[in-house]
C-alpha positions as a printed NumPy array, in Angstrom:
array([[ -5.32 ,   3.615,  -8.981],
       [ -2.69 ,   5.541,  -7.224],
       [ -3.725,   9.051,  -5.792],
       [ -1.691,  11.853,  -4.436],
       [ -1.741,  12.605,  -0.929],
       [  0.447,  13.884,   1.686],
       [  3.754,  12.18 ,   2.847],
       [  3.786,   9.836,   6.472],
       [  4.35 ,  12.988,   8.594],
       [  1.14 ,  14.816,   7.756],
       [ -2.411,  14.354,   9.134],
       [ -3.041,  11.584,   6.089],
       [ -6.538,  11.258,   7.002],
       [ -8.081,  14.729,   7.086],
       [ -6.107,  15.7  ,   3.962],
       [ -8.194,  12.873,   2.184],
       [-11.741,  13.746,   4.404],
       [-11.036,  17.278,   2.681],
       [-11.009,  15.877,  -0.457],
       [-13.823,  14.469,  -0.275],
       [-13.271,  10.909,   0.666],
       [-15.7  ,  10.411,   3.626],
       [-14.863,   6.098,   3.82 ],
       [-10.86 ,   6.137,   4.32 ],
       [ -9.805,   2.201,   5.121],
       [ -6.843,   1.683,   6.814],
       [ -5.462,  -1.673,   6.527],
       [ -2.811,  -3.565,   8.554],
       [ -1.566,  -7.624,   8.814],
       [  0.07 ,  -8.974,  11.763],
       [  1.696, -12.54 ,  11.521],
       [  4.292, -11.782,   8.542],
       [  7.123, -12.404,  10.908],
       [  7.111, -15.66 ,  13.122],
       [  7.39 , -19.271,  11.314],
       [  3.959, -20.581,  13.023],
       [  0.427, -19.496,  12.307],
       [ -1.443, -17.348,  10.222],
       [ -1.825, -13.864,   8.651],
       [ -4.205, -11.938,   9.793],
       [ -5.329,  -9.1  ,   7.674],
       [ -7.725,  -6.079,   9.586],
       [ -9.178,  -3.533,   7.357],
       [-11.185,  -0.573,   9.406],
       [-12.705,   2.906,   8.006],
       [-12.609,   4.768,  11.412],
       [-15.579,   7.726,  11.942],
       [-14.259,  10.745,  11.441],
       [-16.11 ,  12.643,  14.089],
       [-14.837,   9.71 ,  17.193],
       [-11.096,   8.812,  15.423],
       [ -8.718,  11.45 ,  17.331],
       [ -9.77 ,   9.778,  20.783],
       [ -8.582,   6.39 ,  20.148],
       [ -4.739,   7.871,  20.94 ],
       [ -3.078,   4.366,  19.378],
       [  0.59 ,   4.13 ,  18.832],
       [  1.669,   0.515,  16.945],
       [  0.072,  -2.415,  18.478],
       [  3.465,  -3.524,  18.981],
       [  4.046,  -1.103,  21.762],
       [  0.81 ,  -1.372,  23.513],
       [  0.139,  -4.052,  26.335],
       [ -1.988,  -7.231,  26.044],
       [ -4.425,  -5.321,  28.209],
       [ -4.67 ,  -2.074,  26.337],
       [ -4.568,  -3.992,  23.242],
       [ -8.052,  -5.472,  24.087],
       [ -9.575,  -2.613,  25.767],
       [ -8.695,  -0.424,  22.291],
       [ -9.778,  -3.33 ,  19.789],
       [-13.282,  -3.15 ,  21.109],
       [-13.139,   0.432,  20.917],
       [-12.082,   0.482,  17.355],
       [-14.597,  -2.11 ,  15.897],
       [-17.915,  -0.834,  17.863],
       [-16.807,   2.6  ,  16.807],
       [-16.328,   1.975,  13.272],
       [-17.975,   2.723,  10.069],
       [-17.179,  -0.762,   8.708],
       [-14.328,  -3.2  ,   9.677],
       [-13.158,  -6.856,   7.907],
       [-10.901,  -9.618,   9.481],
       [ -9.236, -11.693,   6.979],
       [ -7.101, -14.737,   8.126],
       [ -4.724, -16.935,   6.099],
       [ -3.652, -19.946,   7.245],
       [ -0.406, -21.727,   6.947],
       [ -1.471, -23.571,   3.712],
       [ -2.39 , -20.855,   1.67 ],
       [  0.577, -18.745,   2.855],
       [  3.106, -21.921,   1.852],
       [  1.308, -21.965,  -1.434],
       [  1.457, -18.333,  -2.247],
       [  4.576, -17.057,  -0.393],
       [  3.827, -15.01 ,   2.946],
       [  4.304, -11.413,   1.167],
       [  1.704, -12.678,  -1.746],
       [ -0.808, -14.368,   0.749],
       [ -0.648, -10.894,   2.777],
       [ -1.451,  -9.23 ,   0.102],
       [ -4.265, -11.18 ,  -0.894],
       [ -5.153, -11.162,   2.567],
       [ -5.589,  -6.927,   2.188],
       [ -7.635,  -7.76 ,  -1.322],
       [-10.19 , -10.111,   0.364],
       [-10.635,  -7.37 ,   3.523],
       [-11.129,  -4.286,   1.216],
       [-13.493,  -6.248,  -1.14 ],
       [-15.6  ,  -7.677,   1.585],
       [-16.335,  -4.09 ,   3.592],
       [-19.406,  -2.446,   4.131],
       [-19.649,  -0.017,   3.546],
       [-17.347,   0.153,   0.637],
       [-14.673,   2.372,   1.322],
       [-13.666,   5.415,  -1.216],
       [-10.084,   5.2  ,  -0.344],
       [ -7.727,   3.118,   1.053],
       [ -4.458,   3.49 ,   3.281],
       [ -2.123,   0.426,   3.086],
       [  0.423,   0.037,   6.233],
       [  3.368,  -0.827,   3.594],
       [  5.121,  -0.239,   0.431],
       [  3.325,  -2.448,  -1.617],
       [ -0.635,  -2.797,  -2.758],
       [ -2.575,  -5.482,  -3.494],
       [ -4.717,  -5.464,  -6.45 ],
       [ -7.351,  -3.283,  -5.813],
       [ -9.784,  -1.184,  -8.169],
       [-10.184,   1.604,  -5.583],
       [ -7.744,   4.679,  -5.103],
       [ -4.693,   3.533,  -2.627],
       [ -1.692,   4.394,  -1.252],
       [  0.915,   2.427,   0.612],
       [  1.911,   4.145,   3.571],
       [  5.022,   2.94 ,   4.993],
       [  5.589,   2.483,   8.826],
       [  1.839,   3.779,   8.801],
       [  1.286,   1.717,  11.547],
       [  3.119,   3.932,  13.892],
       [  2.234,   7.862,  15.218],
       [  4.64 ,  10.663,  14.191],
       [  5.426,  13.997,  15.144],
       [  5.162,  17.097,  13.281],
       [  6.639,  20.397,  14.061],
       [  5.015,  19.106,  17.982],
       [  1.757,  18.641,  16.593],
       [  0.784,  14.343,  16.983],
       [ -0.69 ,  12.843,  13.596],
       [ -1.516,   9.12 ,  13.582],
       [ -2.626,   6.964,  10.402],
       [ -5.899,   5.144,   9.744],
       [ -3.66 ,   1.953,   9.499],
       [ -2.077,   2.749,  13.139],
       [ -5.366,   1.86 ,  14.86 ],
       [ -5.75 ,  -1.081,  12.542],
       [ -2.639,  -2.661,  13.804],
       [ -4.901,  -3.474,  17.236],
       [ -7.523,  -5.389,  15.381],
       [ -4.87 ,  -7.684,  13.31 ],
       [ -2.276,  -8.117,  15.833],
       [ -4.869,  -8.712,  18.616],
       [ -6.999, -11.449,  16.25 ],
       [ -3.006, -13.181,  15.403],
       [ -2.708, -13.263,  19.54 ],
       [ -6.147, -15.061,  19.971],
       [ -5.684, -17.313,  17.734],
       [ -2.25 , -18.397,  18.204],
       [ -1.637, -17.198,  22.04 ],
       [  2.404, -18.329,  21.866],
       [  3.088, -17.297,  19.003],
       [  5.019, -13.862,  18.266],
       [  2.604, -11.849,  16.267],
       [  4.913,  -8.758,  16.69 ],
       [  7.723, -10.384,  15.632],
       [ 10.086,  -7.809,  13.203],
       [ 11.972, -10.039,  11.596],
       [ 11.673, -10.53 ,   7.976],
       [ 11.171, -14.144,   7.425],
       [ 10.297, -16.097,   3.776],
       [  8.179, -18.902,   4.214],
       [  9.361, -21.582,   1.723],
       [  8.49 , -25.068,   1.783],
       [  7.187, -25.784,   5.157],
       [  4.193, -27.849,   5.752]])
C-alpha cells in the first residue's frame, strides 16, 4: 500500500511522525554488489526524540571505525531493529535483486515492534502489507535550501553494511557496481 509523502529532499521522517506514524522503519541491504557472500538486509525504526544526533551520511563514506562506533549507537537506541542475511544459495536460486527483496520482507515481518510505516532505500518494494515507499538514494543525507535532512534508511545503511563486513571481512560490501548473479555455485 503505497502512501504519499514528501520527495528525497525533504525531512521524510517528521513529515510521516506528523502524520501520525510514530514506528517509521527504514530499511537498507548491503552485499548486492560484489560476486562473494551474502545479502544482508537491516531494518531499524529509529526514536524520534534521540534520531537527529546520530549525524550518518551512507555507510559507504564512513570509516571502519566510525562504522562500529555508530552501529552500536543505532541498535541500543532503537525502537526495534531486524538483521536478515541471505546466503549465496538462496540468492543463486532467487536472483540477487529478488533474494534482496525478500531479504527486506523477512526484516519488516519479523520487527517488534511492528512498524506503521516503512521507508525502503530503493526503487522497488518487496511485498509488504504495510504502507511503503521506496526512497531512492535514501541511504545518503541531502541538502535543502542549507538546512541537512537525512532518511531513516541512511542510518540503516551502518547496521547492513557493517553485519556484510563481519561476516565476510574481504569482501567489498560497498561495492557500486551492478552485478547479476546467474548460475554460480
Amino acid at each position: 500500500m503505497k502512501r504519499s509523502v514528501p520527495a528525497a529532499g525533504l525531512d521524510i521522517e517528521v513529515a510521516l511522525w506528523s502524520q501520525g506514524y510514530h514506528r517509521v522503519v527504514g530499511v537498507d541491504e548491503a552485499g548486492r554488489g560484489p560476486l562473494a557472500g551474502p545479502v544482508v538486509v537491516a531494518g531499524v525504526i529509529l526514536n524520534p526524540n534521540t534520531s537527529d544526533s546520530l549525524g550518518v551520511d551512507d555507510s559507504k563514506k564512513l570509516s571502519e571505525s566510525r562504522r562500529e562506533a555508530l552501529f552500536e549507537a543505532i541498535i541500543s537506541g532503537s525502537i526495534g531493529h531486524q538483521i536478515e542475511v541471505l546466503g549465496n544459495i538462496e540468492i543463486d536460486e532467487l536472483n540477487i535483486l529478488n533474494a534482496t527483496l525478500k531479504g527486506m520482507q523477512l526484516a519488516v515481518e519479523a520487527l517488534k515492534p511492528v512498524p506503521d510505516f516503512v521507508l525502503i532505500d530503493g526503487n522497488r518494494l518487496p511485498k509488504l502489507t504495510l504502507p511503503a515507499q521506496a526512497v531512492v538514494k535514501g541511504d545518503q543525507k541531502r541538502e535543502d535550501n542549507s538546512r541537512r535532512d537525512t532518511s531513516t534508511s541512511c542510518p540503516m545503511s551502518v547496521p547492513s553494511r557493517t553485519t556484510c563486513k563481519r561476516l565476510c571481512p574481504s569482501v567489498n560490501c560497498a561495492s557500486t557496481e551492478s552485478i547479476q548473479r546467474t548460475g554460480l555455485s
